[in-house]
N, C-alpha and C positions, 0 to 999 in steps of 0.2 A: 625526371632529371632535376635534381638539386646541385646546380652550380654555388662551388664558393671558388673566394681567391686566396691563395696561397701563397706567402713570401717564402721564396722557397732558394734553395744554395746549390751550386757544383764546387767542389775541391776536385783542382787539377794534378795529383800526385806527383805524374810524371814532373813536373816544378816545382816543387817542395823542396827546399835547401838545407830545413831543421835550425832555421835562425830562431824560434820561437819570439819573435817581435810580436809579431802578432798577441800570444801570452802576454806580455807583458804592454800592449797597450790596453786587451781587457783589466790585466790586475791594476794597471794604474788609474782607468779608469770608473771600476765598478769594485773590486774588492779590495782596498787597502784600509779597510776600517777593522774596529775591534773585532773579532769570530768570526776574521771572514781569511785570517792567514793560511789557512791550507787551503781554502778552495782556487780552483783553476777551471774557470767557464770556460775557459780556452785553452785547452792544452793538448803541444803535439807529443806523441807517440814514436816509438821507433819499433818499428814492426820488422823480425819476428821478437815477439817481447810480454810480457804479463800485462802493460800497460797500466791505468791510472785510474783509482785505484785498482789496485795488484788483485787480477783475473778478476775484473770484473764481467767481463765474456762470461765467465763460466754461470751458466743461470743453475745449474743442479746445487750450487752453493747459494747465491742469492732470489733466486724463485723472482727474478725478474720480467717482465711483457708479460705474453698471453700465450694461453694455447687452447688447442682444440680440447675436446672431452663431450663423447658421442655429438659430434657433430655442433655442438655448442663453443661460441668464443667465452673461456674464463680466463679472470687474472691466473697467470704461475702463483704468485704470494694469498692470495686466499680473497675471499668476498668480504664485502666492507663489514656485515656482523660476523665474520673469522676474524677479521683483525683485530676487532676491538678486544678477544682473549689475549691477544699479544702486545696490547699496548703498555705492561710494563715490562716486558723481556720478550726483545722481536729477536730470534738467531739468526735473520737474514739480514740483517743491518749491518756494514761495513763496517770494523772499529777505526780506531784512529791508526793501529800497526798498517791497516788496510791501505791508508792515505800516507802520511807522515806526522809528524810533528813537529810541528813550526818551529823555525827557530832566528835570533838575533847572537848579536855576537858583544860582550863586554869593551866595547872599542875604548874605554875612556881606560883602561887597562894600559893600553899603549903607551898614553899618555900622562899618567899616573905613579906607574909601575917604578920600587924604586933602583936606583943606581945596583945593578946586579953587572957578572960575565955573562950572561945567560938574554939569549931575544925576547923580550914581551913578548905574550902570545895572547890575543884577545878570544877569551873561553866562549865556546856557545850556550845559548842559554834558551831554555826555551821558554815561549812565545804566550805560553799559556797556563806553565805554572812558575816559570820566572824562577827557573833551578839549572843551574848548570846538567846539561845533557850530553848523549854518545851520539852523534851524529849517526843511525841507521840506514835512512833511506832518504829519498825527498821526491817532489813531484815529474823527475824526469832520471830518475835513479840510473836505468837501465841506456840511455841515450847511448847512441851509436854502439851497445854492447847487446842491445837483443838479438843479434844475430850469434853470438858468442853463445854454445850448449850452457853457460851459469843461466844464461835469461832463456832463451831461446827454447830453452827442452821444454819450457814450464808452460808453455802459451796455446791455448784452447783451440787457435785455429790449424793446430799438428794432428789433431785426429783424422785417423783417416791414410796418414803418408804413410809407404811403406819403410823398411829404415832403410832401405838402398838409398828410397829419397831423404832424409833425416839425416843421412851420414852425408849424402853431397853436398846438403845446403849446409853442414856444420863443416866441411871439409876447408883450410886455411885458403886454399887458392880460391875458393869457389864461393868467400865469407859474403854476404849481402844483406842490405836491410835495407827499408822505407821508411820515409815519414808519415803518421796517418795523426794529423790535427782533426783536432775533435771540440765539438760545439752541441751543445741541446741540437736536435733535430728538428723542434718543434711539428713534432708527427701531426698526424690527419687521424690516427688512433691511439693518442697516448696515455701508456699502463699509468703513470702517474696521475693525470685527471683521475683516473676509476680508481685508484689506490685510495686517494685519500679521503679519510673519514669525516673531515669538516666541511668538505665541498670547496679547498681555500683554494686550488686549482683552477682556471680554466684557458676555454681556445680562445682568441676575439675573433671575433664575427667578420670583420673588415680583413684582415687580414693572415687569421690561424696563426700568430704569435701565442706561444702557451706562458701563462706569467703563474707567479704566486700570487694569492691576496692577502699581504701584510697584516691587512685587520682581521682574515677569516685563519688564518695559519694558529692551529693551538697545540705547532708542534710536535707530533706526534712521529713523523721521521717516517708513515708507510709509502710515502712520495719515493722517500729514496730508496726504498727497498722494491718499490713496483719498477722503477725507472730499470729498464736491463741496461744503460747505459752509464750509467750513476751518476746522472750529470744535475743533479740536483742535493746540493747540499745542506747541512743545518748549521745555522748562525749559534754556535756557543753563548754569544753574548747577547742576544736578543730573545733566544726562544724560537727563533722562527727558520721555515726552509725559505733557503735562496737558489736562484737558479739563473743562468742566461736570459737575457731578455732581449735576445738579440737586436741592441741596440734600438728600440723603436722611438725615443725623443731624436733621436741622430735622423733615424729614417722618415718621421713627421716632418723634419724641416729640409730634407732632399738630400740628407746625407748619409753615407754608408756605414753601417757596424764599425768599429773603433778597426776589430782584429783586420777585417777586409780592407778599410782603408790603407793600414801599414804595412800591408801583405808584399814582404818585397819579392817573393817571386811572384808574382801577380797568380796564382795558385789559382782564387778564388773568384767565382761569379756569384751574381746575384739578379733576382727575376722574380716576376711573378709567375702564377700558373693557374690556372684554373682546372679543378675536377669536380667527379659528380662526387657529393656527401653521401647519395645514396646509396650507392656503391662500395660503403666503407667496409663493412661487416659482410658482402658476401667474398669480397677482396683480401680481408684478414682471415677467413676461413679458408683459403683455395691450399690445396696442398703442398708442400715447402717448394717443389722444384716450379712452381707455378705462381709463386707469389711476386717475381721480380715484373712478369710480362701482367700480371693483372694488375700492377701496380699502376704499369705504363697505361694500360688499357684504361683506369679512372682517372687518368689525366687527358682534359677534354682538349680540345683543336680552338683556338680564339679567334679561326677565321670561318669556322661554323656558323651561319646563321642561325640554323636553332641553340646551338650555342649560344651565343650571343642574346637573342631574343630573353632566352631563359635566364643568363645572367642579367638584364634591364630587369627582370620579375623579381631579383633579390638584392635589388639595390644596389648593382655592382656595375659603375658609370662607364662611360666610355672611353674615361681617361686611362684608367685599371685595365680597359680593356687591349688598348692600343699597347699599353707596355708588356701585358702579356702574351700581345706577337710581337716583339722584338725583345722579350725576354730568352736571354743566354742559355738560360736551364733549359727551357722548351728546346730548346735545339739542342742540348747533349744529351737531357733524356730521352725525349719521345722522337723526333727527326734523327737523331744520329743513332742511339741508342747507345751509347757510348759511357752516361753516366749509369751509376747502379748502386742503391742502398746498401746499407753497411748492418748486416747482419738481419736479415727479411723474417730469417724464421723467429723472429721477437714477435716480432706480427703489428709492432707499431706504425707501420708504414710511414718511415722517415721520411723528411722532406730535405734532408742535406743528401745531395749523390756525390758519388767520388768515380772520376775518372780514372784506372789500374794504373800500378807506374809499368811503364815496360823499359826494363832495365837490359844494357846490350852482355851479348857473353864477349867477352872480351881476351877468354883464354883459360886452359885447365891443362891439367897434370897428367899425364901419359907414360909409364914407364919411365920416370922419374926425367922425362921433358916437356917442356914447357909448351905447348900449343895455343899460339895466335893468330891461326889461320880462321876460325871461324866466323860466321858472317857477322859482318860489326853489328849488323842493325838486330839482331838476333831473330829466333824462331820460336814457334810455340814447340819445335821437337828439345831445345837448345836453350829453351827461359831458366833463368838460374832461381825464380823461385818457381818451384811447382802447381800447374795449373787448379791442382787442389787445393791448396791453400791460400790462395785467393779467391776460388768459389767458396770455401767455409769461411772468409769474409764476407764475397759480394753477394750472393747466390742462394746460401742456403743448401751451396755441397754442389749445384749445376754444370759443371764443369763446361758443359758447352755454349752457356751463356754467357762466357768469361770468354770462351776461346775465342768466340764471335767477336767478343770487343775487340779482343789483340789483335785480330784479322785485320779489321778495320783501322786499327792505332798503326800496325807493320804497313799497310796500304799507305798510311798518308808517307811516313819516312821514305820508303822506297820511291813514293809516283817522283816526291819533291828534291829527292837525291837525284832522280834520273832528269829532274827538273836543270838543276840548278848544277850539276857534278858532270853527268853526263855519261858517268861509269858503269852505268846498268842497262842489260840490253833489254829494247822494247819489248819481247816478248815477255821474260821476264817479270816487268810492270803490266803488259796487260793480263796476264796468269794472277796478279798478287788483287787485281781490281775483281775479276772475275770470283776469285775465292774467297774476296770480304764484301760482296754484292754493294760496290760502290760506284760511282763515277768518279770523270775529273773535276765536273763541279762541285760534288758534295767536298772533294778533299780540298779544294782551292778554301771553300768555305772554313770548311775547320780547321785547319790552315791559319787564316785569317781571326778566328776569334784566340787559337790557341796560342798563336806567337804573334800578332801583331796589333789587335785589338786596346783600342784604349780606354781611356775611364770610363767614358759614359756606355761606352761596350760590352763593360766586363759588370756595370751594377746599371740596371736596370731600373730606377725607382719608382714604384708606382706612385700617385696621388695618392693622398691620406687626407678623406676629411669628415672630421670627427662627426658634423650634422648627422649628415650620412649613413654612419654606422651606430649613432644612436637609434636615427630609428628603422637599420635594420634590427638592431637589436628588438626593440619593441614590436617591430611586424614576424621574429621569429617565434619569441613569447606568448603574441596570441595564433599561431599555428602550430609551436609543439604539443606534446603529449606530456611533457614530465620525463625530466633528469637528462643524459646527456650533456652537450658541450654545446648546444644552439644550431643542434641539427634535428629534422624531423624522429629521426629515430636512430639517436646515439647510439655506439657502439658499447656506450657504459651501462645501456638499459635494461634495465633487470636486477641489478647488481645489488 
């Protein structure tokens, strides 16, 4: 057992407003320099929708994460001497149509412009060759229209419906979408570390925040095309990839990532976690409908003594250790089961989980009448998106490891309606507790973090100290093998 610790995320959907504050406290505070105008470390999504950059999901186009091949973990994008054939023409690289193109707008126009009949109109221009441009797309293009068949037909997690279902979720009464904010995952296997050819990548040791390294980066761009989530961009004006760093100078001095802190639906948790590193590579190989529970399964218990013990062997104090039992995450993923990674069969094994939104039916079209008879809090016969296409989100296609969560999500609505309303007969609630294997405590509990939990609730922070983690660094160095991310025997090994 190789215990590390893991800062690790839950996005609560069901709370997600699509204020994108969040976006814009990251852009204001890490990207607002020269060649860094298209990237968005933080951006939310309106699902169903192509997302950012446009179908990035789709890895048969970008040969993003990993996959099996006889039993073997490879990158999708190729081995590190396959890349270097492609280092001057990669066709997995997103272009810029991919993204957008920046743009500013001529405002001194306005004010300039002379005495005409006609409104000044300040031209856009863009950002990066400083020429009047058509406004195409931009990084939230699709917002509240991915559910509209323009966005909606396009988007990779449709595979699979049949069109009876495709036509009800495109039908006007029955229109519906999500918001899915998206952040590096800073996985426990990420394609990008093994992507790239300079080594400028890696995990830290203290806490598996994945960064670039400024001075080892010699831009090469197989970062972003390993990445299946593209969340690693190239600085035009540096040379160099940039990517999310989830906040770690904010997190050294007890404070939370910019986007979480501004998070006004309070969406977002934050925790530590502890899992076995050993465990990484036979966890990324387990077959797709099994990768979300083996996931859960290398995420260790912090009130283990051997646990525990084990972690004092790799430097990981007791301060780390305390927060990682009253860390949020630990209790939506592994206690509740409730949180679930966002696209497993990459095989990165993400460390951001998303809680499903479960959205109520509220009414539909019947021989040209209107029906709003049905149950407000909806049902998994009655969910207006289909339970497949949230498994080819969460799951990996699982369908009944999705269904189990809304079991659980419709248990707490119903216990705390019959709570607080009164309207729901007992039988009823104890039928709804029995079919999502819960109790009244568990749901009192989750209850409690989901709707009423306050700051220091919802972010978790562990101690950060650097001594520390230098020399775990140094006690990992003289106990690996070579290559890897600072674990016995990286997932990257071989490569």
């Amino acid at each position: 057992m190789n215990v590390r610790a893991q800062v690790s995320m839950v996005f609560h959907l069901d709370k997600c407003i699509g204020c994108h504050t969040c976006s814009l406290a990251c852009k204001n505070l890490w990207t607002s320099r020269p060649g860094t105008e298209y990237m968005w470390w933080n951006n939310v999504e309106t699902k169903p929708g192509t997302g950012y950059p446009t179908l990035y999901e789709d890895q048969e186009q970008y040969d993003g994460g990993w996959k099996l091949e006889r039993g073997e973990l490879k990158l999708r994008l190729n081995s590190r001497a396959g890349e270097l054939l492609n280092l001057a023409f990669n066709p997995r690289l997103p272009s810029l149509d991919d993204y957008y193109e920046p743009w500013t707008y001529k405002y001194n126009d306005l004010i300039d412009a002379p005495q005409g009949d006609g409104q000044p109109v300040a031209a856009p221009v863009s950002l990066i060759t400083g020429k009047e441009i058509d406004i195409e797309a931009g990084p939230n293009w699709d917002d509240d229209l991915s559910g509209s068949p323009v966005y909606a037909a396009n988007d990779p997690n449709l595979k699979g419906l049949s069109e009876e279902e495709r036509q009800m979720l495109f039908a006007t009464e029955r229109l519906v979408y999500f918001y899915l904010p998206r952040i590096c995952n800073h996985c426990a296997n990420p394609s990008c570390v093994a992507a790239c050819p300079a080594g400028a990548i890696y995990k830290r040791g203290e806490d598996g925040i994945v960064l670039v390294s400024q001075e080892k980066c010699m831009g090469w761009r197989m970062c972003i095309s390993g990445c299946p989530y593209k969340k690693v961009y190239f600085n035009w004006e540096t040379g160099k990839s940039e990517k999310c760093i989830l906040c770690y100078p904010r997190l050294e001095t007890q404070q939370a990532p910019a986007c979480m802190h501004s998070c006004v639906g309070r969406i977002r948790y934050l925790g530590l976690l502890l899992y076995d590193a050993d465990r990484i590579e036979q966890t990324a190989k387990r077959p797709d409908h099994e990768l979300v529970e083996a996931q859960r399964a290398m995420i260790l218990d912090p009130f283990d003594p051997e646990v525990v013990a084990r972690a004092h062997e790799n430097g990981i104090d007791d301060g780390q250790i305390e927060a990682a039992r009253k860390s949020p995450v630990f209790q939506y993923v592994k206690r509740w089961r409730l949180a679930l990674p966002l696209h497993p069969e990459f095989r990165t094994l993400p460390m951001l989980f998303y809680v499903p939104p479960l959205l109520p039916v509220t009414g539909s079209m019947g021989d040209g009448v209107y029906d709003n008879s049905a149950d407000f809090f909806s049902s998994l016969e009655s969910a207006r998106l289909p339970l497949r296409y949230m498994a080819n989100l969460f799951t990996a296609g699982d369908e009944e490891q999705v269904a189990a969560v809304y079991r659980k999500l419709i248990a707490v609505r119903i216990f705390k309606r019959a709570q607080t309303v009164g309207d729901i007969p007992a039988e009823r609630v104890a039928q709804t507790l029995e079919q999502a294997r819960t109790t009244p405590e568990e749901i009192e509990e989750i209850y409690q973090l989901t709707s009423l939990a306050g700051f220091d609730e919802r972010f978790v922070i562990p101690p950060f100290s650097r001594e520390a983690a230098i020399e775990l660094v140094q006690i990992t160095q003289q106990r690996q093998e070579g290559g890897g991310m600072g674990f016995l025997h990286g997932p990257q090994r071989g490569l």
